[in-house]
C-alpha positions as CSV (number, residue, x, y, z in Angstrom):
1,X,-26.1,26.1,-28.8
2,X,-23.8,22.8,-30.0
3,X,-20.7,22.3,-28.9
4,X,-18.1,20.6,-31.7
5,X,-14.7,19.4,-29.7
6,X,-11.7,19.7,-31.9
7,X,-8.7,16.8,-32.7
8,X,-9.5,14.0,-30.1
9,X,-11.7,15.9,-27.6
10,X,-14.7,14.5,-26.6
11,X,-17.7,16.4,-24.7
12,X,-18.9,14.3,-21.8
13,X,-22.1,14.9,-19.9
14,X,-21.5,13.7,-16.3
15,X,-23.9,11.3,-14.6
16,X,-26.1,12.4,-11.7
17,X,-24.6,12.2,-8.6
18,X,-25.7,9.5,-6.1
19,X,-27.6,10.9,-3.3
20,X,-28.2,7.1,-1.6
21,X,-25.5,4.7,-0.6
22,X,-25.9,1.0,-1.6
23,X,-27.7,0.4,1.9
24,X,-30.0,2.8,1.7
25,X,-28.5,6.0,3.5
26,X,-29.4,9.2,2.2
27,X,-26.2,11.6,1.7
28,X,-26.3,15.4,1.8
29,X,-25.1,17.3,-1.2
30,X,-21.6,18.1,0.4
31,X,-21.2,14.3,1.2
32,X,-22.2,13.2,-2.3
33,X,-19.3,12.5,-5.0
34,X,-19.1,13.4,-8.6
35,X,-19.6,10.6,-10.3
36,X,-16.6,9.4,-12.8
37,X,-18.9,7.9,-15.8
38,X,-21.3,9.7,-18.1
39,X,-22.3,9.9,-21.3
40,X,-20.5,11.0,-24.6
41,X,-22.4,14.3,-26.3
42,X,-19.9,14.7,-29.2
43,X,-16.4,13.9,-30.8
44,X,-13.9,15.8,-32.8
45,X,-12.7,14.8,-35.5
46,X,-9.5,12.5,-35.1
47,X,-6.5,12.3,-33.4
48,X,-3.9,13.8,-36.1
49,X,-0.4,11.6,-36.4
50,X,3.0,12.6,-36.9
51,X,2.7,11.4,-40.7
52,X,0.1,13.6,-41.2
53,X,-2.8,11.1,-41.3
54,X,-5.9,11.6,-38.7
55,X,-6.8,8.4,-36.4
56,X,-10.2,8.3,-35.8
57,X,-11.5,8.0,-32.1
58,X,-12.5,4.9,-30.3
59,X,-15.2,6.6,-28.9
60,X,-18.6,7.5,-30.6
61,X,-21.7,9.8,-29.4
62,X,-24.0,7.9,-27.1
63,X,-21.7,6.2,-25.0
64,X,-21.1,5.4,-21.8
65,X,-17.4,6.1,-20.8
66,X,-15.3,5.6,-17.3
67,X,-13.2,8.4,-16.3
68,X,-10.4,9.6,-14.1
69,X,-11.5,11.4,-10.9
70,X,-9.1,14.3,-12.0
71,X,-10.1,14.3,-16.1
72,X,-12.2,16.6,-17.2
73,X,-11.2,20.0,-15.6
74,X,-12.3,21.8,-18.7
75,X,-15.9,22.2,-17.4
76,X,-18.1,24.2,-20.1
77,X,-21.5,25.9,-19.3
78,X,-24.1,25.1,-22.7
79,X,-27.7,25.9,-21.9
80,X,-27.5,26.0,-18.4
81,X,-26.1,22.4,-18.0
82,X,-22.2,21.7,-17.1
83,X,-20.5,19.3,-19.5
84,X,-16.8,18.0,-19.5
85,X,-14.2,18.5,-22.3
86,X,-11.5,16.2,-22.6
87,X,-8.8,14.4,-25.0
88,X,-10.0,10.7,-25.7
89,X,-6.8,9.6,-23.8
90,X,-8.4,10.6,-20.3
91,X,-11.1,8.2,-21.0
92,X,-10.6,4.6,-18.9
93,X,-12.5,2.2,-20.3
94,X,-16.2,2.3,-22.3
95,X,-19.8,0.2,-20.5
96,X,-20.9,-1.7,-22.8
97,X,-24.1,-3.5,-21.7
């Protein structure tokens, strides 16, 4: 199944969690934060203006976004793996390498 976000939603599939600190430690799965990047799976169409007109959105399939700690709370279940809905304006910042 394909999921096609609407206006300025974006579908983001979350990055795996981090089950070692930087020094080495290994962290068990209640200790272990959800990561606040991932990776955009789709885009709607446009933000639509007051005048009418539809702004396209800054971000485009494939890449790697920065997000809120609280974005995101429209998780949706698509062939047994969790992905994030949210408007474009939750996203912080894109990683560009």
């Amino acid at each position: 199944m394909k999921l096609r976000p609407l206006h300025d939603r974006v579908v983001i599939r979350r990055s795996e969690e981090e089950t070692k600190t930087a020094g080495g430690i290994v962290l068990p799965g209640s200790a272990a934060e959800k990561p606040n990047q991932g990776e955009v799976v789709a885009v709607g169409t446009g933000k639509v203006l007051e005048n009418g007109e539809v702004r396209s959105l800054a971000v485009k399939v494939g890449d790697k976004v920065v997000f809120g700690p609280y974005s995101g709370s429209n998780t949706v279940k698509v062939d047994g793996e969790d992905l994030l809905v949210m408007g474009e304006n939750e996203i912080l910042a894109v990683i560009e390498a």
